[in-house]
PDB file of N, CA, C, O and CB in Angstrom:
ATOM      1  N   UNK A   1     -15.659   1.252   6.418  1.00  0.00           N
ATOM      2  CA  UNK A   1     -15.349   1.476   5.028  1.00  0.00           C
ATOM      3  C   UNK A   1     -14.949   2.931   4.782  1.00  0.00           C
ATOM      4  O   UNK A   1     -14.136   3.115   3.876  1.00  0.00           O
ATOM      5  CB  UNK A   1     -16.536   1.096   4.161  1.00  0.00           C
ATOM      6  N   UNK A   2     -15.322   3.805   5.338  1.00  0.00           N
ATOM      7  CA  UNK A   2     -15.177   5.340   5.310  1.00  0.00           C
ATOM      8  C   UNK A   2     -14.007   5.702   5.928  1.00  0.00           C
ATOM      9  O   UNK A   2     -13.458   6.792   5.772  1.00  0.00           O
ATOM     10  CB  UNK A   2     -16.286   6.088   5.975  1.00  0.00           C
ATOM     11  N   UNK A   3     -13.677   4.954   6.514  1.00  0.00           N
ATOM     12  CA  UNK A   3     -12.142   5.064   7.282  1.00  0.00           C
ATOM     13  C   UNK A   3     -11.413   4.539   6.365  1.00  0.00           C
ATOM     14  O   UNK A   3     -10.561   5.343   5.987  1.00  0.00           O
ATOM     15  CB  UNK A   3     -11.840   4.264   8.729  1.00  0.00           C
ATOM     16  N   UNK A   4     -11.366   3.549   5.839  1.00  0.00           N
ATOM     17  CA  UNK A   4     -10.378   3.041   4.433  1.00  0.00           C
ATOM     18  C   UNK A   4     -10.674   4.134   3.408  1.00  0.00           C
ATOM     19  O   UNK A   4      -9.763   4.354   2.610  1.00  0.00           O
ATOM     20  CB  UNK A   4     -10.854   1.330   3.648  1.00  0.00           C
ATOM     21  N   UNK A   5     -11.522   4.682   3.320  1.00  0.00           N
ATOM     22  CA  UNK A   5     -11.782   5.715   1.643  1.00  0.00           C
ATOM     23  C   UNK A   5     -10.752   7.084   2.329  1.00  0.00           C
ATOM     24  O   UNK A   5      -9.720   7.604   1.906  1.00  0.00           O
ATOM     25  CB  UNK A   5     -14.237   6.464   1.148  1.00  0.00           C
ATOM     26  N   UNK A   6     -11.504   7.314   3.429  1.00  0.00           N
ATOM     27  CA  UNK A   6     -10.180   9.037   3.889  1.00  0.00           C
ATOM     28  C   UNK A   6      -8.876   8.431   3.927  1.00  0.00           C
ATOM     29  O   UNK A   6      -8.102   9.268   3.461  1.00  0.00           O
ATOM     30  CB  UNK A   6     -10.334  10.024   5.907  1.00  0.00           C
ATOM     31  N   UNK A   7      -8.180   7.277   4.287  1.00  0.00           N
ATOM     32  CA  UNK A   7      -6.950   6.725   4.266  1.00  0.00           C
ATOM     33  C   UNK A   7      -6.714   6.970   3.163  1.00  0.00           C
ATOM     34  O   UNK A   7      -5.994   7.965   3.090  1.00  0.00           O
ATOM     35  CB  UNK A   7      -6.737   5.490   4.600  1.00  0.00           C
ATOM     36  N   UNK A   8      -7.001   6.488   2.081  1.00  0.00           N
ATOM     37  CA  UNK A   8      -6.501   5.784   0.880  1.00  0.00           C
ATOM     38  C   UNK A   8      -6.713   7.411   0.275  1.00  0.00           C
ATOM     39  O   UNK A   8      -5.699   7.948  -0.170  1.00  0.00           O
ATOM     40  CB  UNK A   8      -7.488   4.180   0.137  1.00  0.00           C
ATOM     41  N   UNK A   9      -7.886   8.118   0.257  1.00  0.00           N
ATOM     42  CA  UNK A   9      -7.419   9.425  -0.205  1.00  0.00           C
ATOM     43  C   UNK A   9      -6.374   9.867   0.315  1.00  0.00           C
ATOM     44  O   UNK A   9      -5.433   9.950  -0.475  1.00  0.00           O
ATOM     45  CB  UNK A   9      -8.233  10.352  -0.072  1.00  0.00           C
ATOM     46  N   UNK A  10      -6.094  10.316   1.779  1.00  0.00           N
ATOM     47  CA  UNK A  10      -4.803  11.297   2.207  1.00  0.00           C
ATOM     48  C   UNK A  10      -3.667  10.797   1.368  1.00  0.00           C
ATOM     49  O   UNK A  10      -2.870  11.522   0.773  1.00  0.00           O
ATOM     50  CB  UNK A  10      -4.329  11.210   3.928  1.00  0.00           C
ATOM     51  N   UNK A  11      -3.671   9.168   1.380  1.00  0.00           N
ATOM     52  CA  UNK A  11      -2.584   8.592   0.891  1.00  0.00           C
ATOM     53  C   UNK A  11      -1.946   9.160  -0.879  1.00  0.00           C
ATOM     54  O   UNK A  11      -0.814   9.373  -1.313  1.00  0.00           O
ATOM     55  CB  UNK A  11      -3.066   7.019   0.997  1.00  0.00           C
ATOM     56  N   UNK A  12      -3.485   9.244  -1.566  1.00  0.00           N
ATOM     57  CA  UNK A  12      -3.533   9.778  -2.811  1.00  0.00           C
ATOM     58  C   UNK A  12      -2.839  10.977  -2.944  1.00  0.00           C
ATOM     59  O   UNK A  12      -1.908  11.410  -3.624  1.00  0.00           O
ATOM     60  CB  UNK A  12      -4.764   9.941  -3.195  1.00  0.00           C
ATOM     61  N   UNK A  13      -3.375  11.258  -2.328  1.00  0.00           N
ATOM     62  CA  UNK A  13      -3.397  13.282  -2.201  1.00  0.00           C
ATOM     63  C   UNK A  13      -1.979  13.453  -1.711  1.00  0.00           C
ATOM     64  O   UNK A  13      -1.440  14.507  -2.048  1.00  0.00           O
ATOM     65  CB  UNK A  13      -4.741  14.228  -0.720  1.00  0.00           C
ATOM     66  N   UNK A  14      -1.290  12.629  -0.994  1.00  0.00           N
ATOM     67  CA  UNK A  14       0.286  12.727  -0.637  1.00  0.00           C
ATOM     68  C   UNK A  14       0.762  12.201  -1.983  1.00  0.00           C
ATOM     69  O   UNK A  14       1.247  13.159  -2.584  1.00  0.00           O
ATOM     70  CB  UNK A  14       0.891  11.730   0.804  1.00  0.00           C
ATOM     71  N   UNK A  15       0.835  11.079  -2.728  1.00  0.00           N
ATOM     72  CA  UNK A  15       1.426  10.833  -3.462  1.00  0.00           C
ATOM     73  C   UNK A  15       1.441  11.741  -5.167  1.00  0.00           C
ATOM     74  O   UNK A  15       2.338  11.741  -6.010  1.00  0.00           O
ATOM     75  CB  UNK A  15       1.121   9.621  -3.272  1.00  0.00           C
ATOM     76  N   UNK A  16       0.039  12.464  -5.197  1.00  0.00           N
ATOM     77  CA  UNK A  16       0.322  13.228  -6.387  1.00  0.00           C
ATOM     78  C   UNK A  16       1.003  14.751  -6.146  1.00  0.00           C
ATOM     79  O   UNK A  16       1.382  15.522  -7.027  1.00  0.00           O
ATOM     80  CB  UNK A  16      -1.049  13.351  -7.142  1.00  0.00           C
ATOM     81  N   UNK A  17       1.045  14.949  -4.706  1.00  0.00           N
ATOM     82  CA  UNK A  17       2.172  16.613  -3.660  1.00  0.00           C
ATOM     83  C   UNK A  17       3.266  15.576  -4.544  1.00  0.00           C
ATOM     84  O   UNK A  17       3.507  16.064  -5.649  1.00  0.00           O
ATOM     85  CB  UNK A  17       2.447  16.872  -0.846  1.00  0.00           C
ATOM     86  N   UNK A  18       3.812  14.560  -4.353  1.00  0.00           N
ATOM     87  CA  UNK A  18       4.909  14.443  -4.206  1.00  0.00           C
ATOM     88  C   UNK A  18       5.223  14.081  -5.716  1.00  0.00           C
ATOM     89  O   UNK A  18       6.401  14.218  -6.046  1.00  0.00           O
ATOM     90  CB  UNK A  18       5.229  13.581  -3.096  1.00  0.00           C
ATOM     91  N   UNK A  19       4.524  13.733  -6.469  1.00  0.00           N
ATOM     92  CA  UNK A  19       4.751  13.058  -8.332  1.00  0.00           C
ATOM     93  C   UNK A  19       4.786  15.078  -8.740  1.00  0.00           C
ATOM     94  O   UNK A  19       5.789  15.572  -9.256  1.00  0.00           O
ATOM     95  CB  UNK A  19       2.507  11.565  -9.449  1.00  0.00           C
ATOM     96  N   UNK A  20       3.927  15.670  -8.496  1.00  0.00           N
ATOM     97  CA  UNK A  20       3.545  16.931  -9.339  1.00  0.00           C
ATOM     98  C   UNK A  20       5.680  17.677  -8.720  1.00  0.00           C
ATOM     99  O   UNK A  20       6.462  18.074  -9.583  1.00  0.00           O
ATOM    100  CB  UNK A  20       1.354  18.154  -8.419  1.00  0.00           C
ATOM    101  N   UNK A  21       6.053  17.650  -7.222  1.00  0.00           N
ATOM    102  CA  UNK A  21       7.420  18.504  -6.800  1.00  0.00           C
ATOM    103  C   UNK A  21       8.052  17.928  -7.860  1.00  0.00           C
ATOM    104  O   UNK A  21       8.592  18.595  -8.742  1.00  0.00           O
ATOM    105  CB  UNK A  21       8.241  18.301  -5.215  1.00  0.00           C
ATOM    106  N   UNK A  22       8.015  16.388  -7.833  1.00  0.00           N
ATOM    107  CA  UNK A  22       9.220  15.379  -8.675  1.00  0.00           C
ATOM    108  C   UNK A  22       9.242  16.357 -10.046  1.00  0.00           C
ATOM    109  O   UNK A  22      10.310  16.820 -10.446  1.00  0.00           O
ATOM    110  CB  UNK A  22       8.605  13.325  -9.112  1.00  0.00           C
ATOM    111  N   UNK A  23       8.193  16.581 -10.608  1.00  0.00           N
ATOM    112  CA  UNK A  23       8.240  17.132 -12.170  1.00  0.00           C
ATOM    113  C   UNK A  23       8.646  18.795 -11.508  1.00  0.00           C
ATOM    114  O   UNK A  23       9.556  19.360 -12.116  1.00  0.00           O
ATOM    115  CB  UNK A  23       6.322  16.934 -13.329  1.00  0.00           C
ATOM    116  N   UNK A  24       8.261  19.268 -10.779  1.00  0.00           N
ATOM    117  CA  UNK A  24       8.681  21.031 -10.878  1.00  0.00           C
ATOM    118  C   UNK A  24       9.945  20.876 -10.581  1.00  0.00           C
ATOM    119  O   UNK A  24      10.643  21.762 -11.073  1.00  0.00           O
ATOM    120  CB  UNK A  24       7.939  22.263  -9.758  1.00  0.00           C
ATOM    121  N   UNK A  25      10.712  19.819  -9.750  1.00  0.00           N
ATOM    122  CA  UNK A  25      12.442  19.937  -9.033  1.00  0.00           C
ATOM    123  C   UNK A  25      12.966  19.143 -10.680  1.00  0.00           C
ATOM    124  O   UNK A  25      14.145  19.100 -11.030  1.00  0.00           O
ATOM    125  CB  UNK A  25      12.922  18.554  -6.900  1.00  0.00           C
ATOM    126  N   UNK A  26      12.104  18.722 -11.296  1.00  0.00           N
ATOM    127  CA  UNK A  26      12.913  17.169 -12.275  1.00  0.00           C
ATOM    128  C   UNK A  26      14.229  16.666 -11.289  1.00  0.00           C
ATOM    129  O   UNK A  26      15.444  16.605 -11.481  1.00  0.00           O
ATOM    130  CB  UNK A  26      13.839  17.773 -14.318  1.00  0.00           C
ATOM    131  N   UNK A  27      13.400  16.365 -10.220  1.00  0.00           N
ATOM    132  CA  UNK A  27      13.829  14.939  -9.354  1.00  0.00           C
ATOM    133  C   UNK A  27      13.369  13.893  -8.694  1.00  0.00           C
ATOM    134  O   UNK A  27      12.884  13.752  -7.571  1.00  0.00           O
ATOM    135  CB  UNK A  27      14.342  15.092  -8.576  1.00  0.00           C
ATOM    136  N   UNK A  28      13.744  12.744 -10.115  1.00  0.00           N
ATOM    137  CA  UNK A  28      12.597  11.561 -10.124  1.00  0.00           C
ATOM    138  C   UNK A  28      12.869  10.936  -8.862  1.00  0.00           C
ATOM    139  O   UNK A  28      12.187   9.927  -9.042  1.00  0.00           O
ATOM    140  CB  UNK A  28      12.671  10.385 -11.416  1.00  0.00           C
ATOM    141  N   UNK A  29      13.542  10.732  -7.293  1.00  0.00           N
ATOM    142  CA  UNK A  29      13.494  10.567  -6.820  1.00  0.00           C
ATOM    143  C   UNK A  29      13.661  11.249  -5.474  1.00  0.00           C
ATOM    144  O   UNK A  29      14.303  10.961  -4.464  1.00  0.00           O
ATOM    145  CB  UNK A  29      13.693  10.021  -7.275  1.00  0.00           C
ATOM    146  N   UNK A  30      12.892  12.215  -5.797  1.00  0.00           N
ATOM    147  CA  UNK A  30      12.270  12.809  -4.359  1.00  0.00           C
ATOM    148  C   UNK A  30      11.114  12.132  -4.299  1.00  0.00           C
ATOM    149  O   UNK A  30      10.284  11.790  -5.142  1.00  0.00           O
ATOM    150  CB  UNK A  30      11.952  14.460  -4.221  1.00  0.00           C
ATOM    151  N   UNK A  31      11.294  11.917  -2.351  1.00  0.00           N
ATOM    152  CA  UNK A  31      10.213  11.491  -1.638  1.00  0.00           C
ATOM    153  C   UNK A  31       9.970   9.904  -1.813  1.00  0.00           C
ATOM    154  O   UNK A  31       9.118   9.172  -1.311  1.00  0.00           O
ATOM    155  CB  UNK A  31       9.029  12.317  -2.078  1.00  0.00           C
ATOM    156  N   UNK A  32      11.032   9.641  -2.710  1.00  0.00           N
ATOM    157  CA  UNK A  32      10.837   7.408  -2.932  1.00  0.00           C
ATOM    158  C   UNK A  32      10.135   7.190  -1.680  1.00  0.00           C
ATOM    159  O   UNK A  32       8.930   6.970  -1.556  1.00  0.00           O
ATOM    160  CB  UNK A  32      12.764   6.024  -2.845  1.00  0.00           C
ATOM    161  N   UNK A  33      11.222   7.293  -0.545  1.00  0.00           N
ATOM    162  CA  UNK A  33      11.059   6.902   0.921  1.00  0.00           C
ATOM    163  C   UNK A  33       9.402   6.859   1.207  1.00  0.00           C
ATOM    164  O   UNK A  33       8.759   5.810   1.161  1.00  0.00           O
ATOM    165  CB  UNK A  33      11.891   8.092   1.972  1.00  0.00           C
ATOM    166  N   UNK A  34       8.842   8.123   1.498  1.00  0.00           N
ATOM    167  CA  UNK A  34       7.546   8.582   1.545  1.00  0.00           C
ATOM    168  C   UNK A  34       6.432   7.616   0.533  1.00  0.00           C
ATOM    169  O   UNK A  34       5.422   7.007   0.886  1.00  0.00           O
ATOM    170  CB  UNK A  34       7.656  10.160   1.091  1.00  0.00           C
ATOM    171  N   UNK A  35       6.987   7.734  -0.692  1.00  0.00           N
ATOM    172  CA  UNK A  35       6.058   6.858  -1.602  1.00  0.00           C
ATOM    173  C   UNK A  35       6.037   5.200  -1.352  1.00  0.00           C
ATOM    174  O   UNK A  35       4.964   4.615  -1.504  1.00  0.00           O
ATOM    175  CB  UNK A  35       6.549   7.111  -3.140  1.00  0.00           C
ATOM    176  N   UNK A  36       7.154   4.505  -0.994  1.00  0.00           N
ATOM    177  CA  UNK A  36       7.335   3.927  -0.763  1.00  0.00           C
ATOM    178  C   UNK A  36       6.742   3.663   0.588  1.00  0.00           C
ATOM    179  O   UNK A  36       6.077   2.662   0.320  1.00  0.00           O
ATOM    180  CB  UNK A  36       8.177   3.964  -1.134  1.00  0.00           C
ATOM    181  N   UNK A  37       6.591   3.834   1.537  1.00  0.00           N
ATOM    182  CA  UNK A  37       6.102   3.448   3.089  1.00  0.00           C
ATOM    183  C   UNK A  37       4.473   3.988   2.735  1.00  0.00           C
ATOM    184  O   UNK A  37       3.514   3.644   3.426  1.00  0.00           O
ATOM    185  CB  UNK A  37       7.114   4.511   4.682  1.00  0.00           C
ATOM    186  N   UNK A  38       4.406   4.538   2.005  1.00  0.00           N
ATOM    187  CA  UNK A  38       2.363   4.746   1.968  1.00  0.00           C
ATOM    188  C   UNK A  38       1.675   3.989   1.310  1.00  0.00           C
ATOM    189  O   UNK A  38       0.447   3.923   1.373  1.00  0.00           O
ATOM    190  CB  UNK A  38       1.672   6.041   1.317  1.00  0.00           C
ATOM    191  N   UNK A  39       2.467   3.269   0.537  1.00  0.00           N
ATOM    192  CA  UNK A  39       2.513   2.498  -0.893  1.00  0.00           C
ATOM    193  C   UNK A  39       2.386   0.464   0.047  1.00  0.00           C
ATOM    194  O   UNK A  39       1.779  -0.604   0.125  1.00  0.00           O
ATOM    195  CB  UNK A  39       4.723   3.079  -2.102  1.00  0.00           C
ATOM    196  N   UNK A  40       3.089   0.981   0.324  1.00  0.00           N
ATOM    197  CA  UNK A  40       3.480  -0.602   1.596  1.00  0.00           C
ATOM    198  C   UNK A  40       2.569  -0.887   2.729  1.00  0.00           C
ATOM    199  O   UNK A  40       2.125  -1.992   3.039  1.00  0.00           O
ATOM    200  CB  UNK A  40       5.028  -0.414   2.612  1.00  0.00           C
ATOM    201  N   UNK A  41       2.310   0.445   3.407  1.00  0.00           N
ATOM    202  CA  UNK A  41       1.489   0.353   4.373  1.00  0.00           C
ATOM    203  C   UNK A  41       0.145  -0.033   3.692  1.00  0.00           C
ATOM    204  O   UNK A  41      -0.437  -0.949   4.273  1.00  0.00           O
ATOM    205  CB  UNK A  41       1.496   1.591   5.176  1.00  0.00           C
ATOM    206  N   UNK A  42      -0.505   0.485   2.539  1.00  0.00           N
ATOM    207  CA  UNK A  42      -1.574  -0.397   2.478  1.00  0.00           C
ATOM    208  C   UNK A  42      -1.897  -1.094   1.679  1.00  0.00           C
ATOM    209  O   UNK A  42      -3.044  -1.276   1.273  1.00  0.00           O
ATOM    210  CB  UNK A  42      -2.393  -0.035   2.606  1.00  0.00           C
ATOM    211  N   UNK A  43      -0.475  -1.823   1.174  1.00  0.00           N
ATOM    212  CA  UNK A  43      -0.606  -3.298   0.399  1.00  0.00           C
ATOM    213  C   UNK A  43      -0.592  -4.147   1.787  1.00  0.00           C
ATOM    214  O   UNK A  43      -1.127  -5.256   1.811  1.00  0.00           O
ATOM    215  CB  UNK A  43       0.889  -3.777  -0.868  1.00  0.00           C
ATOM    216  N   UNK A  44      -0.103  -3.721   2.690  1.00  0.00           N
ATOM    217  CA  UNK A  44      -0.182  -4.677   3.769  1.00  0.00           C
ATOM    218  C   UNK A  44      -1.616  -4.460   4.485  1.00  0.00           C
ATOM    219  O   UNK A  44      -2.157  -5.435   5.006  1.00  0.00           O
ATOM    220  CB  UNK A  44       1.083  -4.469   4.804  1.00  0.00           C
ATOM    221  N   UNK A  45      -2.092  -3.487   4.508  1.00  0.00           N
ATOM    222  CA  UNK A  45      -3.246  -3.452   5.481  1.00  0.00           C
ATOM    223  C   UNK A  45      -4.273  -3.818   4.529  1.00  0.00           C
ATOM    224  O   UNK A  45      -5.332  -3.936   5.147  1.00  0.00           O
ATOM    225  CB  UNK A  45      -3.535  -2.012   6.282  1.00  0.00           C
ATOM    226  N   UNK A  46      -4.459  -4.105   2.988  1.00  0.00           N
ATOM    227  CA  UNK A  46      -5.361  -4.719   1.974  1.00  0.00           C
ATOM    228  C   UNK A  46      -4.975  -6.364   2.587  1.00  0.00           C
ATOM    229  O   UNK A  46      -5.909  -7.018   3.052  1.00  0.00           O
ATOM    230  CB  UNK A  46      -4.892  -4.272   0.064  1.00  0.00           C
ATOM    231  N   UNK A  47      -3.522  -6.990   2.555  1.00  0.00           N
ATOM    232  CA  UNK A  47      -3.466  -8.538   2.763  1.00  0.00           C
ATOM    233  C   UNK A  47      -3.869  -8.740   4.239  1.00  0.00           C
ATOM    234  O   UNK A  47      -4.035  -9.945   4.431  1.00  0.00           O
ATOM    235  CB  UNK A  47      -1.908  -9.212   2.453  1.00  0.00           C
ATOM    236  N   UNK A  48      -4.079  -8.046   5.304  1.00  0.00           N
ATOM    237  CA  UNK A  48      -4.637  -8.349   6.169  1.00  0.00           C
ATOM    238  C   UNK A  48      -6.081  -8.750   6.175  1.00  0.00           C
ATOM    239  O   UNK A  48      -6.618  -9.849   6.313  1.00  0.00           O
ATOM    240  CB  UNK A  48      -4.373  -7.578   6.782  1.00  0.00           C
ATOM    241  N   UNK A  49      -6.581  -7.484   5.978  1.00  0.00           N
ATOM    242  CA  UNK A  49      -8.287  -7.093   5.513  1.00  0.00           C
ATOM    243  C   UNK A  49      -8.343  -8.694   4.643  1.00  0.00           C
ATOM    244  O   UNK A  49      -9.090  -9.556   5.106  1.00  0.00           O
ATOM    245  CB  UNK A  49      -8.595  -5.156   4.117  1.00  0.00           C
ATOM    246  N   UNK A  50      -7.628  -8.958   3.557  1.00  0.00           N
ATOM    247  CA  UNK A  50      -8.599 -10.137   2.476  1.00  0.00           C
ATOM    248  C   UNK A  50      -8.159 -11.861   3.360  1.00  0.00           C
ATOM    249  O   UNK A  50      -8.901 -12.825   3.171  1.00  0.00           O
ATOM    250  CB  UNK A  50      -7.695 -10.097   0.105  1.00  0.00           C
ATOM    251  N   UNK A  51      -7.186 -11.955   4.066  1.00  0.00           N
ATOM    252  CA  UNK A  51      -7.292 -12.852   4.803  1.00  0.00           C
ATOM    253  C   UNK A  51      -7.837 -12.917   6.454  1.00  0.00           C
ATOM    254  O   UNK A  51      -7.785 -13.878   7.222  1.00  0.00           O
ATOM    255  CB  UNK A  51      -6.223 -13.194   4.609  1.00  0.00           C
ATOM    256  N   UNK A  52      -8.266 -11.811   6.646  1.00  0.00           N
ATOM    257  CA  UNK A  52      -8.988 -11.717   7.600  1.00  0.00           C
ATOM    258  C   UNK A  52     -10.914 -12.615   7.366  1.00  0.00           C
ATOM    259  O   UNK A  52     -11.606 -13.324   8.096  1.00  0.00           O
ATOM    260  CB  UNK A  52      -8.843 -10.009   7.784  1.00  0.00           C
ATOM    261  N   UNK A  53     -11.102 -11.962   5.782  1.00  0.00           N
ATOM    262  CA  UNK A  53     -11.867 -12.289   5.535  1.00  0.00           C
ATOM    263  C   UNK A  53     -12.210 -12.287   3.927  1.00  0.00           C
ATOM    264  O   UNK A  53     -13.011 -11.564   3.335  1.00  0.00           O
ATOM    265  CB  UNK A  53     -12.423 -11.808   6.329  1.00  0.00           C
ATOM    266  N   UNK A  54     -11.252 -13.447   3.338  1.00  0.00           N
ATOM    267  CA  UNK A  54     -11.287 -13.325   2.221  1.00  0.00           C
ATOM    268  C   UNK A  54     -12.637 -13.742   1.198  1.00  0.00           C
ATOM    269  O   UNK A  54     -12.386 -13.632  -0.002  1.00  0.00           O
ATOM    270  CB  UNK A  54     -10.234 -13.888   2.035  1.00  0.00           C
ATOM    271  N   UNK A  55     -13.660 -14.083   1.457  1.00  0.00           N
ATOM    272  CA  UNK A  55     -15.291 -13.656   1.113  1.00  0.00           C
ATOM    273  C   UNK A  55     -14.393 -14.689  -0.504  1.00  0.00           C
ATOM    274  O   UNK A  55     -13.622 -15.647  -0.573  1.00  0.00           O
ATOM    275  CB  UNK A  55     -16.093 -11.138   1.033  1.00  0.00           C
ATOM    276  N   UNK A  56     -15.003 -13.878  -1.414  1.00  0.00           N
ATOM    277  CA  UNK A  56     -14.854 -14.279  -2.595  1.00  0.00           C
ATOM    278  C   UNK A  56     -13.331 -14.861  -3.213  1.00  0.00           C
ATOM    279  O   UNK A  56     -13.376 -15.720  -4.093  1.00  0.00           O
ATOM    280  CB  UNK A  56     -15.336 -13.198  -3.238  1.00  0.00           C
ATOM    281  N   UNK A  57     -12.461 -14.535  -2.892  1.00  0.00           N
ATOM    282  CA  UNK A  57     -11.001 -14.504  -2.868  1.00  0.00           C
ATOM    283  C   UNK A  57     -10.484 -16.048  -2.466  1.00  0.00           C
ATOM    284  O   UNK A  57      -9.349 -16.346  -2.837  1.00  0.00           O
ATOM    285  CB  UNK A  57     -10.480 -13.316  -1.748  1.00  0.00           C
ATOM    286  N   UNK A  58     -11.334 -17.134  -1.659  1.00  0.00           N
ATOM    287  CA  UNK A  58     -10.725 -17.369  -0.773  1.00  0.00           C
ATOM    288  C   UNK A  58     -10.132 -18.906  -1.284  1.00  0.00           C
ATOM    289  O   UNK A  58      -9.256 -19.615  -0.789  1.00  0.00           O
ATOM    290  CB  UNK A  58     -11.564 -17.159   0.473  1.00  0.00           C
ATOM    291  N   UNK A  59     -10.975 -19.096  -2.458  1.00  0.00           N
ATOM    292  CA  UNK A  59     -10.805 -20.612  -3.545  1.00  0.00           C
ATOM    293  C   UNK A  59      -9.234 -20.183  -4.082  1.00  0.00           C
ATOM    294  O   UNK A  59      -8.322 -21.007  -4.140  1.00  0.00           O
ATOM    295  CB  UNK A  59     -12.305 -20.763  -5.302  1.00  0.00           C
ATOM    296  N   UNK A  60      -9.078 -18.662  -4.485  1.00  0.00           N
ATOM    297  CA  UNK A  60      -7.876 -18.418  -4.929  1.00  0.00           C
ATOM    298  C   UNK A  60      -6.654 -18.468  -4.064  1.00  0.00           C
ATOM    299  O   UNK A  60      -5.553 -18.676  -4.574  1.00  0.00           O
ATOM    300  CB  UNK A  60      -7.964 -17.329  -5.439  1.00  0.00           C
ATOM    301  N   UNK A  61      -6.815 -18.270  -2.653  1.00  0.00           N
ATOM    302  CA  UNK A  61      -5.323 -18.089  -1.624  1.00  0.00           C
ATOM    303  C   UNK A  61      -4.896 -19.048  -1.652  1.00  0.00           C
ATOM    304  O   UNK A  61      -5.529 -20.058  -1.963  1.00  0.00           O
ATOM    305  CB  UNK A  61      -5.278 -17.748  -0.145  1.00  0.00           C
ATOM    306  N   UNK A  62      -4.071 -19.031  -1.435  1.00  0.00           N
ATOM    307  CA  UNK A  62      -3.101 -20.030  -1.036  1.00  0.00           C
ATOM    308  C   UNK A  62      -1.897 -20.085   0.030  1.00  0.00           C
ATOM    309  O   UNK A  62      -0.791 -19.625  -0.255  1.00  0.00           O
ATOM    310  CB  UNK A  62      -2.594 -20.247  -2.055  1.00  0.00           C
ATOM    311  N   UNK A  63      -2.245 -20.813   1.566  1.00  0.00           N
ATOM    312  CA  UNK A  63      -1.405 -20.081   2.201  1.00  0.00           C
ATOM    313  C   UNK A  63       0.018 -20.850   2.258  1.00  0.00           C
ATOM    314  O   UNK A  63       0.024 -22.081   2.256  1.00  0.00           O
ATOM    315  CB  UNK A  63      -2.007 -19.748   3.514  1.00  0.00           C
ATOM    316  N   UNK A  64       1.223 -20.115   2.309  1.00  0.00           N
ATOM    317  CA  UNK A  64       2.263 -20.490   2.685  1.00  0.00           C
ATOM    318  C   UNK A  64       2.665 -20.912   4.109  1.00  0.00           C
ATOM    319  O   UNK A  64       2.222 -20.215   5.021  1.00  0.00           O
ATOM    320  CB  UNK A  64       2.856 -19.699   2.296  1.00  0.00           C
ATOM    321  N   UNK A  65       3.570 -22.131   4.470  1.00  0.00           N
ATOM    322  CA  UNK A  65       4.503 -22.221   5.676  1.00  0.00           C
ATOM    323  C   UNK A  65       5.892 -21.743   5.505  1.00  0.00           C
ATOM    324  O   UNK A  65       6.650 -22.071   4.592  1.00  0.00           O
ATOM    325  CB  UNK A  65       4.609 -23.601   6.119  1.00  0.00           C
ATOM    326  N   UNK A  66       6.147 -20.934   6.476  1.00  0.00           N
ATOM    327  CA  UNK A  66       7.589 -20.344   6.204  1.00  0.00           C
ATOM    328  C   UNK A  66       8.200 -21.281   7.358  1.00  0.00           C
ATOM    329  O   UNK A  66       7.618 -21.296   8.443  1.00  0.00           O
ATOM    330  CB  UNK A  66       7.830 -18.435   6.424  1.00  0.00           C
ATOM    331  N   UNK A  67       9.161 -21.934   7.198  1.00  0.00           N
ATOM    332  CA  UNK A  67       9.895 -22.345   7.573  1.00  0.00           C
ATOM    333  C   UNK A  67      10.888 -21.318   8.455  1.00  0.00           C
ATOM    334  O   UNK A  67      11.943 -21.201   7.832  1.00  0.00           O
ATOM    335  CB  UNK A  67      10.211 -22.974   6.632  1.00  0.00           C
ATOM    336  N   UNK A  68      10.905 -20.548   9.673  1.00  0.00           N
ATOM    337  CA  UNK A  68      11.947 -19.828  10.074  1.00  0.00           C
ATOM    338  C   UNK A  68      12.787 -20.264  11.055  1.00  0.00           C
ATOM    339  O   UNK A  68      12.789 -19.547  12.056  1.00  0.00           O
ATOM    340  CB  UNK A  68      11.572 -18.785  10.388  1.00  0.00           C
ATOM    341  N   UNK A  69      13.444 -21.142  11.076  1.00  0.00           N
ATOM    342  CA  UNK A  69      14.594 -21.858  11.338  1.00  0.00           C
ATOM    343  C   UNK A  69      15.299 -22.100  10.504  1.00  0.00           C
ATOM    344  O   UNK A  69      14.842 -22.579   9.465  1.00  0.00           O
ATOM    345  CB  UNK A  69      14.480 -22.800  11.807  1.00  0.00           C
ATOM    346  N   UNK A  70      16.753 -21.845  10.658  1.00  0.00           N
ATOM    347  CA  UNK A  70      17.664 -22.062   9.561  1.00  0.00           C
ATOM    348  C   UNK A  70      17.819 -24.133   9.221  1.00  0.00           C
ATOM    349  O   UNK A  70      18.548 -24.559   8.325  1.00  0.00           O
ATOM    350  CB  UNK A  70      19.380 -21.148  10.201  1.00  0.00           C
TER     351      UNK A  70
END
């Protein structure tokens, strides 16, 4: 759990470096890229974690078949 809290801080702590430049440059898109891939990386590593072991969650999932063949 302490390894997810320092993640998710650094992650913080990068994304308000990069919201506070956006307002000193007034350029609303500096760093998308950056915000974007820290932002992703742990919406994906949260859907791992809750279907790994979705505990309370799990009446609510619902899993999909993807069909990947055309």
């Amino acid at each position: 759990m302490s390894e997810i809290r320092e993640r998710l801080g650094k992650g913080v702590a990068v994304l308000q470096r990069l919201d506070k430049r956006r307002l000193d440059t007034k350029s609303p898109k500096l760093g998308y890229n950056a915000e974007h891939l820290i932002i992703a990386r742990e919406l994906s590593e949260l859907e791992n974690d809750i279907l790994q072991d979705p505990g309370a969650l799990e009446a609510h999932l619902v899993r999909l078949r993807r069909n990947l063949l055309p």
